[in-house]
C-alpha positions as CSV (number, residue, x, y, z in Angstrom):
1,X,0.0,0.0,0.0
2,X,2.6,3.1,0.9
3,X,4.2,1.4,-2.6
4,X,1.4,2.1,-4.4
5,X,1.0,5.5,-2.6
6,X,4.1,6.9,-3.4
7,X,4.1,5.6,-6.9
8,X,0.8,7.6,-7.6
9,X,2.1,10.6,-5.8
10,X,5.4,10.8,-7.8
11,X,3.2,10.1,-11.0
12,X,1.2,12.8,-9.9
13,X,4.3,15.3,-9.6
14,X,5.2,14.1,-12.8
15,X,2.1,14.5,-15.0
16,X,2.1,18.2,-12.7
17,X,5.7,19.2,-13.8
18,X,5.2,18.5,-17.6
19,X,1.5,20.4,-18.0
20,X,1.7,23.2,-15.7
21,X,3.3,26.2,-17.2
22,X,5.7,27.6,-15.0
23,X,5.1,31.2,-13.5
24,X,6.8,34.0,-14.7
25,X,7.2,32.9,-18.3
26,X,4.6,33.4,-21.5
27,X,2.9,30.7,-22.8
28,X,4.5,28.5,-25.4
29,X,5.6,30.2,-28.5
30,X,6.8,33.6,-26.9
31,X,3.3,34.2,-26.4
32,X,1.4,35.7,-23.4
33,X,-1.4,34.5,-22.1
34,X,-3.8,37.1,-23.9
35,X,-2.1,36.8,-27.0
36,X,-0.9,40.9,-27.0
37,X,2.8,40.4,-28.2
38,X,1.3,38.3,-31.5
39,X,-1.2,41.0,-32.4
40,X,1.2,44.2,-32.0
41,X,4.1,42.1,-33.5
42,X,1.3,42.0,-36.5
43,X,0.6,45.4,-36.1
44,X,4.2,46.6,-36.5
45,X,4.7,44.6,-39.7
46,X,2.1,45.5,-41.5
47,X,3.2,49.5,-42.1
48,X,1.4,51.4,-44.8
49,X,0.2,50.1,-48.3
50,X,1.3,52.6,-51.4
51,X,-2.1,53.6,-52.1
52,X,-2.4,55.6,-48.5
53,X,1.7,57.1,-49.2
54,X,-0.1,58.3,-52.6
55,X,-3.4,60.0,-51.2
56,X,-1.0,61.2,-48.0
57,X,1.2,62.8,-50.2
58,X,-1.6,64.1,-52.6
59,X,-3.6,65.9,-49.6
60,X,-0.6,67.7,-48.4
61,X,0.2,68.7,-51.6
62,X,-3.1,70.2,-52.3
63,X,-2.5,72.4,-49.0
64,X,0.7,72.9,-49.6
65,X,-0.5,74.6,-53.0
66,X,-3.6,76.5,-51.0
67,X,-0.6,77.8,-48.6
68,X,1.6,78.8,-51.3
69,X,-0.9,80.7,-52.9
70,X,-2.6,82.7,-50.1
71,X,1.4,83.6,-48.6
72,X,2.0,84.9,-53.0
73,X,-1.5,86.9,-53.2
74,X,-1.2,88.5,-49.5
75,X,2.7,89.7,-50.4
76,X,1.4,91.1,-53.9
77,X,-1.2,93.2,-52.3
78,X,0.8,94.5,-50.1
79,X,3.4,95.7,-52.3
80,X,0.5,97.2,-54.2
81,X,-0.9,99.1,-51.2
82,X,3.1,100.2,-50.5
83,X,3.7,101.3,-54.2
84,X,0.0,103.4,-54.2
85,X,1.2,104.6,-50.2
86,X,4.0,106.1,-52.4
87,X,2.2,107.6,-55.4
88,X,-0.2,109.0,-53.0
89,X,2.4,110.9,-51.0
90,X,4.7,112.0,-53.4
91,X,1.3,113.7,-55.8
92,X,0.1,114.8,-52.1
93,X,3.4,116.5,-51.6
94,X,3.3,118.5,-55.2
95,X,-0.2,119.3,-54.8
96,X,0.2,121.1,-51.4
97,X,3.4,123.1,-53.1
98,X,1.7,124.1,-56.1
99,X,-1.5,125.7,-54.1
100,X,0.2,127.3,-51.4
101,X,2.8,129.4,-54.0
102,X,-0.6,129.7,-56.4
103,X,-2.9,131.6,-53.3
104,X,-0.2,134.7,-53.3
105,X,-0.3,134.9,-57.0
106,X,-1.2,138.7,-57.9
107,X,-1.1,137.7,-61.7
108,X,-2.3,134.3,-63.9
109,X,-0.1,134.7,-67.1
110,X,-0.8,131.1,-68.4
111,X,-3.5,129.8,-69.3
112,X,-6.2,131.9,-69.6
113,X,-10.0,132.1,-68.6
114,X,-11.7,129.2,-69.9
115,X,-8.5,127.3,-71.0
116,X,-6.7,123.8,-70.0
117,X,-3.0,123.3,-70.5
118,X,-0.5,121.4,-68.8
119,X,1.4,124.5,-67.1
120,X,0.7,127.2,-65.4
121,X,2.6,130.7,-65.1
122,X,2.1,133.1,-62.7
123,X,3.6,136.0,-60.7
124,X,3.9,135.6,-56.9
125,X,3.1,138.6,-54.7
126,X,5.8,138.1,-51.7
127,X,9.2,137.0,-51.0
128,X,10.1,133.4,-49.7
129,X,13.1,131.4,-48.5
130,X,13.4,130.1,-51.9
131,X,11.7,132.6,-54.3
132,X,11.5,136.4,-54.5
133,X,8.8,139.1,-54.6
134,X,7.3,139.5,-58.2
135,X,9.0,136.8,-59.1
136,X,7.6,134.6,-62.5
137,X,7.0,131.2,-61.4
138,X,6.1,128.5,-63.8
139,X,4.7,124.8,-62.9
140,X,5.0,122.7,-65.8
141,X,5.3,118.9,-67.0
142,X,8.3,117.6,-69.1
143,X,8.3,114.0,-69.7
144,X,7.4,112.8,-66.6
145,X,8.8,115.3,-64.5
146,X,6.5,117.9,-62.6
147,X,9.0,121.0,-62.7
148,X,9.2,124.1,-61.1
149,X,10.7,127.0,-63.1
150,X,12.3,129.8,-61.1
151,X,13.1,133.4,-63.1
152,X,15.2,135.6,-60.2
153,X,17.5,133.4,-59.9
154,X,16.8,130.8,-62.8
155,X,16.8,127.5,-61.7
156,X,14.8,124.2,-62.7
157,X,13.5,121.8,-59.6
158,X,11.6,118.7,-59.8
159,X,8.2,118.6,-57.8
160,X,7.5,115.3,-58.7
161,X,8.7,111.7,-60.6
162,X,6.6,109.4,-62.8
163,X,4.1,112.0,-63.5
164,X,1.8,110.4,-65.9
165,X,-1.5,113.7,-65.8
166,X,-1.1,117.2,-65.5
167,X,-3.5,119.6,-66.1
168,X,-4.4,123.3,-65.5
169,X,-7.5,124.9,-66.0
170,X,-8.6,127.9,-65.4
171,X,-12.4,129.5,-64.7
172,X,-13.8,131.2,-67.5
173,X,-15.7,133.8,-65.4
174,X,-14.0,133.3,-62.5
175,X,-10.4,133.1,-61.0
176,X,-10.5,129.9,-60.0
177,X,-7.5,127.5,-60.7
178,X,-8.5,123.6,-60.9
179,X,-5.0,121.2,-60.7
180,X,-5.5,117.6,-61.9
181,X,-2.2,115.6,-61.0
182,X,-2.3,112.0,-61.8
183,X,1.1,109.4,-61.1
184,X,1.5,106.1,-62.2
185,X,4.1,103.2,-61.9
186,X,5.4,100.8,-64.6
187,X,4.0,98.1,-62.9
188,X,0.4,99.3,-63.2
189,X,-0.5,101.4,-59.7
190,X,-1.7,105.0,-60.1
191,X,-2.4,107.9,-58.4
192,X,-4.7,111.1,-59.1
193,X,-5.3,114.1,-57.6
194,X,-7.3,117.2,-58.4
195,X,-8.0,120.3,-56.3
196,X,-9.6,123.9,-56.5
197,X,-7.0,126.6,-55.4
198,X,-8.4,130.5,-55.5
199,X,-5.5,133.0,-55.9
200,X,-5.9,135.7,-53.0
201,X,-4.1,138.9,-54.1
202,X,-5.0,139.5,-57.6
203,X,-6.0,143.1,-58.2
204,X,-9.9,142.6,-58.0
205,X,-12.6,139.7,-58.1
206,X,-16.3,139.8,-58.7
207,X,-16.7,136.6,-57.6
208,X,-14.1,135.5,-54.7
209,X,-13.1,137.8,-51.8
210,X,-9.4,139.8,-52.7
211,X,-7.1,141.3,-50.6
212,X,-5.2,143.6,-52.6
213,X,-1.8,141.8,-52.8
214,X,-2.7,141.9,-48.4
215,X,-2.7,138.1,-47.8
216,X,0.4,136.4,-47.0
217,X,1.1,133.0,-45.8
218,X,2.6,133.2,-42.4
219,X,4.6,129.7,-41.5
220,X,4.6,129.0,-37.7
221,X,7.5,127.9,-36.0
């Protein structure tokens, strides 16, 4: 009997050793009892087909394109908003010369009532920094030059570049001066002006107030 005892126990032990999966170590084939390490192992070698690469690389290429465009139009209008920030100043500039020498004009020489040209002539009533009393002062376009044309002493200065409009009229009936002043770049931006500028000290008006070569500019300091 304790034989046959110990024979089944050791059988027992036996049978036990061989099925019984011993701890700490996956199941057979490296894997674990859930089967995770097969199914990311799997994972990992499967990668992407060429079909996704393609429609990957086609989708950021149409964005890429969208991007492109948006960053080429936003830098084109700005330099179009710099180049008319330019035109706008530089015509502003002339404009504001051309009136204040054409309010103490006592005399319109060129053109006359009723006429457009593309100068103007004029005698100014008082003295400046630059210019002297009675002094024949011409505003007139060559090329695309606005130029200023001193008599006492004679001398030539440019008022503005890339002038591409300037004209002069002058009331028929009454002494009023309209300036049109247009600029304009090669690569298509422009620039007009036009103003109304009333001479103040010519000898009499019927229709503006005079002041009998009286009115003078006076520049603050």
């Amino acid at each position: 009997m304790s034989s046959m005892r110990w024979s089944q126990n050791s059988d027992r032990e036996k049978h036990d050793g061989h099925d019984r999966p011993s701890e700490g170590r996956g199941s057979r084939n490296g894997r674990s009892p859930f089967g995770l390490s097969s199914f990311a192992f799997s994972l990992s070698r499967e990668g992407f087909t060429l079909i996704e690469m393609v429609a990957v690389i086609i989708i950021l290429s149409i964005i890429s394109a969208i991007t492109i465009y948006f960053l080429v139009n936003s830098a084109k209008q700005y330099a179009v908003m710099m180049n008319q920030r330019v035109l706008f100043e530089e015509a502003q500039l002339a404009m504001e010369r051309m009136c204040r020498e054409i309010r103490d004009a006592k005399a319109i020489l060129s053109p006359s009532g009723g006429v457009s040209a593309s100068s103007i002539v004029f005698t100014r009533t008082h003295s400046t920094a630059c210019d002297s009393a009675n002094e024949t002062i011409t505003f007139r376009l060559t090329g695309t030059t606005l130029e200023k044309v001193k008599t006492s002493p004679s001398a030539v200065s440019p008022l503005a570049e890339r002038v591409s409009t300037f004209s002069v009229t002058r009331g028929a009936t009454e002494d009023e001066i309209k300036i049109v002043l247009g600029l304009s770049l090669v690569t298509g931006e422009n620039m007009t002006l036009q103003t109304k500028v009333y001479p103040k000290n010519l000898p009499k008006s019927t229709t503006h107030k005079h002041f009998f070569e009286n009115w003078a500019e006076e520049i603050s300091t």
